[in-house]
C-alpha positions as CSV (number, residue, x, y, z in Angstrom):
1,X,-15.9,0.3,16.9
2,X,-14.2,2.2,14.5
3,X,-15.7,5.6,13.5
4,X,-15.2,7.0,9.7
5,X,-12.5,9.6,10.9
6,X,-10.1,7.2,12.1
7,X,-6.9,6.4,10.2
8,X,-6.5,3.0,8.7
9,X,-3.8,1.0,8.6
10,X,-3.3,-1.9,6.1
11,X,-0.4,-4.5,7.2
12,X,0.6,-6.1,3.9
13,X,2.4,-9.9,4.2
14,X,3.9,-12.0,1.2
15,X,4.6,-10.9,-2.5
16,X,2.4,-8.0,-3.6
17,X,1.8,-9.8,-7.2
18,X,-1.0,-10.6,-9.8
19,X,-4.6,-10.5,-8.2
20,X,-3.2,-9.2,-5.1
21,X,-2.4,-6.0,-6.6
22,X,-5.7,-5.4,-8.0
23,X,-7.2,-6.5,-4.4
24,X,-5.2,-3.8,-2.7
25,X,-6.4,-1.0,-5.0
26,X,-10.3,-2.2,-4.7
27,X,-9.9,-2.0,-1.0
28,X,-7.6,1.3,-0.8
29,X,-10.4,2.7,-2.9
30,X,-13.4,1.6,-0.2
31,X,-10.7,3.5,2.5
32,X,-10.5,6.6,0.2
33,X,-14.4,6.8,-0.7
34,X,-15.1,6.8,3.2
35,X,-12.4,9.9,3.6
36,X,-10.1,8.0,5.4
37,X,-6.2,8.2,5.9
38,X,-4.5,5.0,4.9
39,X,-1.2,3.8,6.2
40,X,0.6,1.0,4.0
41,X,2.6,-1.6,6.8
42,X,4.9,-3.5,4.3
43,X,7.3,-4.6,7.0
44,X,6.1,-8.0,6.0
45,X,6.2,-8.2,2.2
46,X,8.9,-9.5,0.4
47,X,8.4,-8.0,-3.1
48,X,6.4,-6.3,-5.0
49,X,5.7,-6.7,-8.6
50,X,6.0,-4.0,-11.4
51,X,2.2,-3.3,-11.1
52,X,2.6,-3.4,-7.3
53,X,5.4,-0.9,-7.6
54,X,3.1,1.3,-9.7
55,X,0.6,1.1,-7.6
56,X,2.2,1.8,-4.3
57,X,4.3,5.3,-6.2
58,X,0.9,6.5,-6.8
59,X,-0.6,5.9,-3.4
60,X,2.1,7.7,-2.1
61,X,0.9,10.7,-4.3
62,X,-2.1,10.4,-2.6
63,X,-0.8,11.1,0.5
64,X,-1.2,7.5,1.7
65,X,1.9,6.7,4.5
66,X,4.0,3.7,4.3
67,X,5.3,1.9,7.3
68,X,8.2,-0.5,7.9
69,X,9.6,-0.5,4.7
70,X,12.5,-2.8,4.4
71,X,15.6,-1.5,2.2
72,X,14.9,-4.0,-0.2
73,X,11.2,-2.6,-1.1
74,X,12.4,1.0,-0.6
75,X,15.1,0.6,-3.5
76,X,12.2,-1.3,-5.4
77,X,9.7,2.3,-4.9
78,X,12.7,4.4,-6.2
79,X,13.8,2.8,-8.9
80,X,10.2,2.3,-10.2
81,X,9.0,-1.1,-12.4
């Protein structure tokens, strides 16, 4: 059982598009309400749209970690939507 100190991780799959995004910032918010770390896994996701992009950039402000980030997704995160 997991205890409210322990870190979270989150392994993304897919596009990070539409609805998805909003689902992803609806559950990173739950993570960050209970006071919990949060680690994005995007080894598995194959793009991310311009809100997705947005949305990841600002976790990252928020000290959230990302993990297995192909070079593909990386160049995506620096050169912004």
């Amino acid at each position: 059982m997991e205890t409210v100190d322990e870190p979270v991780t989150l392994r993304l799959e897919g596009q990070l598009v539409g609805p998805w995004v909003g689902e992803l910032r609806r559950v990173c918010q739950e993570i960050f309400h209970q006071g919990r770390s949060l680690t994005l896994d995007l080894a598995d996701v194959s793009f991310l749209d311009s809100d997705a992009i947005e949305l990841v950039r600002g976790l990252q402000n928020h000290q959230v970690a990302l993990g297995s980030c192909s070079p593909f997704l990386a160049e995506q995160l620096r050169r912004g939507p």
